[in-house]
BAMAR-656273 format. One line per field, with one value per residue (C-alpha): residue number from 1; residue in three letters; y, z, x. Coordinates in steps of 0.2 Angstrom, whole numbers, plus 5000, padded with zeros to 4 digits. Layout:
BEGIN
k = (NUM:...) .
r = (ALA:...) .
py = (Y:...) .
pz = (Z:...) .
px = (X:...) .
//
This chain:
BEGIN
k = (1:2:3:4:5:6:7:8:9:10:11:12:13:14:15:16:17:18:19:20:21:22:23:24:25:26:27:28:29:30:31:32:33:34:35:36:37:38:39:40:41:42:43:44:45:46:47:48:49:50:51:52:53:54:55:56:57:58:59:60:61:62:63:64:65:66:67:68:69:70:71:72:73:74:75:76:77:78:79:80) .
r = (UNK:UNK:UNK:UNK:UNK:UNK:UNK:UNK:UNK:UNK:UNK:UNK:UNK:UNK:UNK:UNK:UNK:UNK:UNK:UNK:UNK:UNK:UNK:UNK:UNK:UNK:UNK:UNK:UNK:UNK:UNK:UNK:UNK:UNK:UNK:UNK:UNK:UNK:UNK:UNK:UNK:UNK:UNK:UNK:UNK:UNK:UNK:UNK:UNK:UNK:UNK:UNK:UNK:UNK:UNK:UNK:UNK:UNK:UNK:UNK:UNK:UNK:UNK:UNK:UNK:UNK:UNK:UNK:UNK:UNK:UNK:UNK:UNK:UNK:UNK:UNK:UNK:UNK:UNK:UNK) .
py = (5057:5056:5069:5059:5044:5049:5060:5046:5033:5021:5014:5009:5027:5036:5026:5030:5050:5050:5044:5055:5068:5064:5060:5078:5085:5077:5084:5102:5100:5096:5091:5089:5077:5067:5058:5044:5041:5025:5036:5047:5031:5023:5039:5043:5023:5024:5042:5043:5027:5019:5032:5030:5008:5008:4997:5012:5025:5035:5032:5022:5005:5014:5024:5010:4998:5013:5017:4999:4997:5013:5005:4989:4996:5010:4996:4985:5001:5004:4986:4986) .
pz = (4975:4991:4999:4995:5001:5019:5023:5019:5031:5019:5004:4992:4994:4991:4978:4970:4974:4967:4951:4949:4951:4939:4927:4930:4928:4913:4904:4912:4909:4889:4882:4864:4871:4878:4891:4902:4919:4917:4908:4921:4934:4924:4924:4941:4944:4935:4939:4957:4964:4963:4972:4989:4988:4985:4996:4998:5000:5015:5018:5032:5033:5034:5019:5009:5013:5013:4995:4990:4994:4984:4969:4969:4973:4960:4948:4953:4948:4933:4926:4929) .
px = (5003:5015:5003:4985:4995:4998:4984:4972:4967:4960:4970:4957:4946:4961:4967:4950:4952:4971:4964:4950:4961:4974:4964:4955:4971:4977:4962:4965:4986:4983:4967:4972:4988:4977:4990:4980:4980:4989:5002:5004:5005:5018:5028:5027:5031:5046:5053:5048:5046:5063:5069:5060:5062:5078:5086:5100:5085:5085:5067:5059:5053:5035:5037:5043:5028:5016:5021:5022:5003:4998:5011:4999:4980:4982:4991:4974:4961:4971:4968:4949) .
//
């Protein structure tokens, strides 16, 4: 996700891109487990994101709010 995130200049096309291809993967990884994207968002929300916005976090300012918008845009898809 961190890699889509930067290489993108737009957040709501990429935001579109990074779900088609986790939902692709989720199918490939284990079709008969049937995990959903919002599973996989919620996963990587709670493991991964904490870690970067931390207020003791090491990463910059830019990371922080870059991540932030990703966190929200792909929380607005998922709830269409």
């Amino acid at each position: 996700m961190g890699s889509a995130a930067f290489r993108a200049d737009d957040v709501a096309a990429a935001t579109a891109e990074i779900l088609e291809v986790v939902e692709l993967a989720t199918r490939l990884a284990a079709p008969a487990h049937g995990r959903t994207v919002r599973e996989v968002f919620l996963m990587w929300r709670v493991a991964f994101l904490p870690g970067v916005l931390m207020p003791a976090s090491a990463s910059p300012e830019v990371v922080k709010r870059h991540f932030r918008q990703y966190a929200h845009a792909l929380e607005r898809a998922l709830d269409r």
